[in-house]
C-alpha positions, 0 to 999 in steps of 0.5 A: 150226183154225177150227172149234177156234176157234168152239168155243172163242169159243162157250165163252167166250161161254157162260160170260159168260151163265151167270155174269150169268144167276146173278147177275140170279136172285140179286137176288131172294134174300131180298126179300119179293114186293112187292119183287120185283113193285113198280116202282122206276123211272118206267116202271115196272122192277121185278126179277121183271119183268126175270126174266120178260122176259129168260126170254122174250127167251131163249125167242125167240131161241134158239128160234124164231130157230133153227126150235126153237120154245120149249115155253113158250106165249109166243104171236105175236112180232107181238102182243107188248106188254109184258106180259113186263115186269111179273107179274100178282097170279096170277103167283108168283116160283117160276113166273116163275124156273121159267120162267127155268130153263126158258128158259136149258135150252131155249137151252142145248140150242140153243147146245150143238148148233148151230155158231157160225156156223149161220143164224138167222132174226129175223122182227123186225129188219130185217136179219133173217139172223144167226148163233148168234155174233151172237145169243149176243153179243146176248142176253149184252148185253141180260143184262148190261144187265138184270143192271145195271138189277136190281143198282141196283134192289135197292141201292135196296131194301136196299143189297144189290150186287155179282154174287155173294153171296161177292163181298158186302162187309158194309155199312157205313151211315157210310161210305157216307153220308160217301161219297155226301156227299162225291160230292155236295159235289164235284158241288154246287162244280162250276164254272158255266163248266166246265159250258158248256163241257163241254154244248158240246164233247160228250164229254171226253177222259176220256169213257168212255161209260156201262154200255152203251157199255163192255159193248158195246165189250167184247163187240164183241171177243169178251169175252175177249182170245184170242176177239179173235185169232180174230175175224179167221178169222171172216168173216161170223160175225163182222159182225152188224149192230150196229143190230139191238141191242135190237129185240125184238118190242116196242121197248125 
């Protein structure tokens, strides 16, 4: 039964990153390369970028992690230095998303044969022993987070969100203009002292956390309501260390 069990939660947690891992490919539809390769943000986050990094972050966690070394050349973990963030003029969109494909194949085969609860190694954390729940949990989140980074970017570019293309609405530039100016007047008449007494008192009763702290909180249970009844006959599989989340080979 409790094999039953790990089966089931791994698929669960299988099909969650297959979903966000379209999703974040799908955000490149249609835009030119400069798009793509240019940076949106002060430090620099750019769409084919964040492909390229989730495409290595996948090569090392589910590869050598588990003594199944990628085929990819990706070099030391220790001399990583955040060149997987961005792509060189020498790189193009079809070798980088290949690069992703091929990636998610080589994990795909170590998520297929290996148990939920079989040991890994992270050279990298400091709490290095894991299990294939705790870092099929962890590369889902860091997905879902880049996933949500590409989906604003490309909202900057063209207007363009949602996870799907069926799920696309068509854009409607009027109400969405007289929607941000509605956001913006409430934000502009809030109150001087509601904001004192908000900055004191930390988080409201309201407070739902950011992105982050949701996603975290959802996939902390096992994603889905039936993974959460099974968490209990888990044991250790279950208690990674939370601490660990987004240490790579090089800080986030």
């Amino acid at each position: 039964m409790r094999r039953d069990k790990l089966a089931a939660m791994k698929d669960i947690l299988y099909a969650r990153l297959e979903t966000v891992r379209e999703a974040l490919l799908w955000k490149l539809n249609g835009l030119s390369e400069y798009d793509i390769r240019r940076p949106l943000t002060a430090t620099g986050t750019n769409l084919l970028g964040l492909v390229k990094h989730l495409a290595t972050l996948e090569a090392w966690y589910f590869g050598e992690v588990f003594g199944r070394p990628s085929p990819e050349p990706l070099g030391r973990w220790q001399d990583a230095d955040g060149s997987d963030l961005w792509v060189t003029p020498a790189e193009t969109r079809e070798q980088i998303v290949g690069f992703y494909r091929r990636a998610r194949r080589h994990a795909d085969a170590t998520i297929g044969q290996l148990a939920l609860d079989a040991p890994g190694h992270v050279p990298w954390w400091s709490r290095p022993d894991v299990t294939l729940f705790g870092i099929m949990l962890h590369v889902l989140q860091e997905t879902t987070r880049h996933a949500g980074h590409a989906d604003i970017l490309r909202e900057q570019l063209d207007g363009r969100t949602g996870l799907r293309a069926e799920f696309e609405e068509e854009i409607d530039p009027a109400a969405r203009a007289a929607h941000v100016a509605t956001i913006e007047r409430a934000a502009r008449a809030f109150p001087p002292a509601a904001v004192d007494s908000v900055a004191g008192g930390g988080a409201g009763p309201g407070h739902k956390g950011g992105l982050a702290e949701q996603t975290q909180g959802a996939l902390a249970v096992g994603v889905e309501t039936e993974s959460v009844l099974a968490l209990d006959e888990l044991g250790d599989v279950a208690r990674e260390d939370p601490d660990e989340e987004g240490r790579h080979p090089r800080a986030q």
